[in-house]
N, C-alpha and C positions, 0 to 999 in steps of 0.2 A: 490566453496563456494560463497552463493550471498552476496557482499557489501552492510552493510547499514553506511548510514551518520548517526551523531552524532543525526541531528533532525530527524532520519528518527526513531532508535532505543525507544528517548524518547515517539515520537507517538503513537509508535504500545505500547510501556509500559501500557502508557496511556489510551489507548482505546480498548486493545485484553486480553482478561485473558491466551490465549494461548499465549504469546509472546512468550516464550521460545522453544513454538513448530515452530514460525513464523521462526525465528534467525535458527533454527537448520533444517528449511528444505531444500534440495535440487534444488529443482525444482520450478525456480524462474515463471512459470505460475501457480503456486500453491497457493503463495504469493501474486501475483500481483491479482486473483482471489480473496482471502480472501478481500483483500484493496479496493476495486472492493464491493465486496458485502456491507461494511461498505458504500459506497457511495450510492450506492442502496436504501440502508434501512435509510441510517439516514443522510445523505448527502444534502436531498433537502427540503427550506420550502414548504409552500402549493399551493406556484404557481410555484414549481415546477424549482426553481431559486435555483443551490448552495447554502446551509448555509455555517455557518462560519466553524462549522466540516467538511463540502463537500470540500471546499479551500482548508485546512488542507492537509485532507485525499490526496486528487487530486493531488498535491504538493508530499506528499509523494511516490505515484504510480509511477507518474513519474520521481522523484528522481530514486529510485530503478530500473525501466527501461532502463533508461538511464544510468547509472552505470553499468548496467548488463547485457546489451543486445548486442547478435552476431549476427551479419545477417547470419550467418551459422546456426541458431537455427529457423532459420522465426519469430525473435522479432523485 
């Protein structure tokens, strides 16, 4: 089961209509992908500098990564 931090849950609340698909998936490159794409898309202003949802987001990946991750898994 992948750990989320208290700020990690309100984020994804906040920002994914799928949350409940996020919290209940398995396969924490699946997740870390989703969070991922969110920075992609909406993450950077027009010079291409983190916004303040990019931080955020950013902050959250690696929250979750670091929580979660085995070197047995190549994370």
């Amino acid at each position: 089961m992948i750990q989320f931090s208290k700020q990690d849950k309100e984020f994804i609340m906040e920002n994914f209509e799928n949350a409940k698909d996020i919290f209940t998936e398995q396969d924490i490159k699946k997740v870390l992908r989703v969070i991922d794409d969110l920075i992609m898309y909406k993450g950077f202003d027009e010079n291409y500098n983190l916004n303040d949802l990019g931080r955020k987001a950013q902050r959250v990946y690696d929250s979750i990564y670091y929580n979660n991750a085995n070197p047995a898994d190549g994370l």
